[in-house]
N, C-alpha and C positions, 0 to 999 in steps of 0.2 A: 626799265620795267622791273619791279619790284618781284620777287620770291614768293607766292603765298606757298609756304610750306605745307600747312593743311589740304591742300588742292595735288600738289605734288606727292604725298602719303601714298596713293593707292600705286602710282608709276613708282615711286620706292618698293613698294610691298611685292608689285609686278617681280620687278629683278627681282628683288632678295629672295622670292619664290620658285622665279629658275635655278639661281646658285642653289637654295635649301634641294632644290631636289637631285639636284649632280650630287650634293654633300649627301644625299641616300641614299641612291642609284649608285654609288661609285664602286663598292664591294662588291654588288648582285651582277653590273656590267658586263655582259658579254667583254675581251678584247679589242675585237673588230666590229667596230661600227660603222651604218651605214651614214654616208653624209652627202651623196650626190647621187639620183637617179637622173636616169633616161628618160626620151618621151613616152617610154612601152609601159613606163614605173617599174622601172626593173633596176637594179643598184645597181651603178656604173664604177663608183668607189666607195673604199671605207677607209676609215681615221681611228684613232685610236682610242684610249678612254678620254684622254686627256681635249682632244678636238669633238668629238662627237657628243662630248658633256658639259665641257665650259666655251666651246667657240661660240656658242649663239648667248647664252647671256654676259658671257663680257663683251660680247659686240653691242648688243641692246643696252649696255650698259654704260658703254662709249659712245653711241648715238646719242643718247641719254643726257649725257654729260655734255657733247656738244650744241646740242640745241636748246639745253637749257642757258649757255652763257652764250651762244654768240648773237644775242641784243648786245648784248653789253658792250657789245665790241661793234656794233651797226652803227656806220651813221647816219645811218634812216631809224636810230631805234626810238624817236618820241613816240613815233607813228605805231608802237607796237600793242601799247596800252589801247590804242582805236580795233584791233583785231586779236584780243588780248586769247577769246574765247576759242576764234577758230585756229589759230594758234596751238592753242592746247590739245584741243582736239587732235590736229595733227599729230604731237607728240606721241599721246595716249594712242593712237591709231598705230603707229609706228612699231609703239612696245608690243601691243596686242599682237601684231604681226609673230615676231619676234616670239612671243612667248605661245601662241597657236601651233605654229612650225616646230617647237621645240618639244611641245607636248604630245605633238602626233610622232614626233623621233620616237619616244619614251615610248610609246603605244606600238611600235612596229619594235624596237629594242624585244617587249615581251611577249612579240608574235603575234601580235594585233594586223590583222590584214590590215593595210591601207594606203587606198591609190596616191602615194605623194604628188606625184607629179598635178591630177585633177587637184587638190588638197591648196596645193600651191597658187592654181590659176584660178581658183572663186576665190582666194584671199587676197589676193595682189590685185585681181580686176574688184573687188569688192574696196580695197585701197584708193583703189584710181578712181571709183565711182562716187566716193567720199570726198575724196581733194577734189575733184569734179564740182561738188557740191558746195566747199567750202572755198575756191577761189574767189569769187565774188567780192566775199567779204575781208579779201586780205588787200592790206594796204601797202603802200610805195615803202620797200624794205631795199633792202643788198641780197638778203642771204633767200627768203623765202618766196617762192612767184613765178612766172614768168619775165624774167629779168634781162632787158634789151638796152641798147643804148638810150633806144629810144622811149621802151617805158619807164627806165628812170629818169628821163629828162622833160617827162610831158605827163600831168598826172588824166588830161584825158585819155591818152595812148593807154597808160594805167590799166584805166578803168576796162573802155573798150576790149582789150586784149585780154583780159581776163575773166570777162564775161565770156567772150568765145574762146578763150584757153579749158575755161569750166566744162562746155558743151563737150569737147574733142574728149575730157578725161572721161568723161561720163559714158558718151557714145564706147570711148577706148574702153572703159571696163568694162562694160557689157561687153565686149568681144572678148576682152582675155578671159574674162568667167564664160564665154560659150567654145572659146579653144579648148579651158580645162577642161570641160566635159567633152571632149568630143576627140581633145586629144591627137592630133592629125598633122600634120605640117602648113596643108592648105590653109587650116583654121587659126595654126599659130603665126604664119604669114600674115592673112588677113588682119589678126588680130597690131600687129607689130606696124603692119603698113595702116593701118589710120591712125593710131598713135604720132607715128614720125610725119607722116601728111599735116596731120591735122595739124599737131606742134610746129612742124615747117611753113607752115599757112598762117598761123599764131603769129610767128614772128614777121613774116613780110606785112602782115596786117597792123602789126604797130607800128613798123615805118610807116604808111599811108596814113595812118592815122596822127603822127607827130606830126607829119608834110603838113596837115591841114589845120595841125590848133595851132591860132596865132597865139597864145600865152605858153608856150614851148620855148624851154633855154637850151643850149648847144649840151648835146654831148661829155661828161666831164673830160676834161683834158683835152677839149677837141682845139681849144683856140690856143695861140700864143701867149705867152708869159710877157710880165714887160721890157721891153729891149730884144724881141727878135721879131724878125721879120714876116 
């Protein structure tokens, strides 16, 4: 899958926009920064200038970097030009993460009340309810999906499974954006247990579902090489 660099500009512009603002922020910096809350939203720890200012954009910027090359390196990547769009999206959704979170830092850095921890759980379930949205349309890959023996080995299992892998994110964000707000143990239980159900359920559902397409090939590496038994 080829580079459209023009489409990539704004997820450029994203980082170099968090680094630009560490490079301002860096002199006015409080010391001790916050970098991990509780579920009360109360800081649990802080990091110093150096973590509390560059750890979230050279992370986005490393995520960044890996997702843009590893087509390259897929060999399921003909198939990626077929989902080229939701693809991107994910990307893009990623950094937004990434640069949302870092910007509310900045905002509480200058005494900006704000509830991290709710902050966190409408952005993440609002994450989940996008990739939710955009499974459907992602095709038989290695690196991207719900990825089983058997849905790389059956492209109806594929499908199947990711059509109700979609429902489970969708259902799941909604709960984690109703954890955030409500903020509770109960809620972020809940929230956690239809996630891992759901995805637990995903995956035994694409076994039954390989069992049953006769155009399904084994497992890679499942059979013997030539000359063993």
């Amino acid at each position: 899958m080829k580079t459209n660099w023009k489409t990539e500009l704004p997820l450029l512009l994203l980082i170099a926009g968090m680094f630009l603002l560490a490079a301002v922020s860096w002199s006015t910096a409080p010391d001790r920064i916050p970098v991990h809350w509780g579920m009360t939203g109360e800081v649990d720890r802080y990091g110093g200038r150096l973590e509390g200012l560059v750890a979230i954009p050279a992370l986005g910027a490393l995520v960044y970097l890996l997702m843009l090359f590893l087509p390259r390196i897929d060999p399921g990547r003909a198939n990626y030009a077929r989902f080229g769009g939701a693809y991107y999206t994910v990307r893009a959704a990623v950094l937004v993460i990434f640069a949302v979170l870092y910007g509310v830092t900045h905002l509480i850095i200058r005494g900006v009340q704000v509830d991290m921890p709710q902050v966190v759980g409408l952005v993440v379930g609002a994450m989940f309810f996008l990739f939710g949205n955009l499974l459907g349309k992602i095709r038989p890959n290695w690196f991207v999906g719900v990825r089983t023996p058997w849905t790389l080995s059956s492209k109806r299992a594929w499908t199947k499974t990711h059509r109700l892998a979609g429902w489970v994110f969708i259902v799941g964000g909604i709960a984690v954006m109703a954890a955030g707000v409500l903020q509770n143990a109960v809620a972020v239980g809940l929230a956690t247990g239809v996630l891992l159900v759901g995805l637990a359920g995903a995956t035994v559902y694409s076994y039954l579902v390989w069992r049953t397409d006769p155009d399904r090939v084994p497992p890679a590496g499942t059979l013997p090489s030539n000359g063993e038994g």
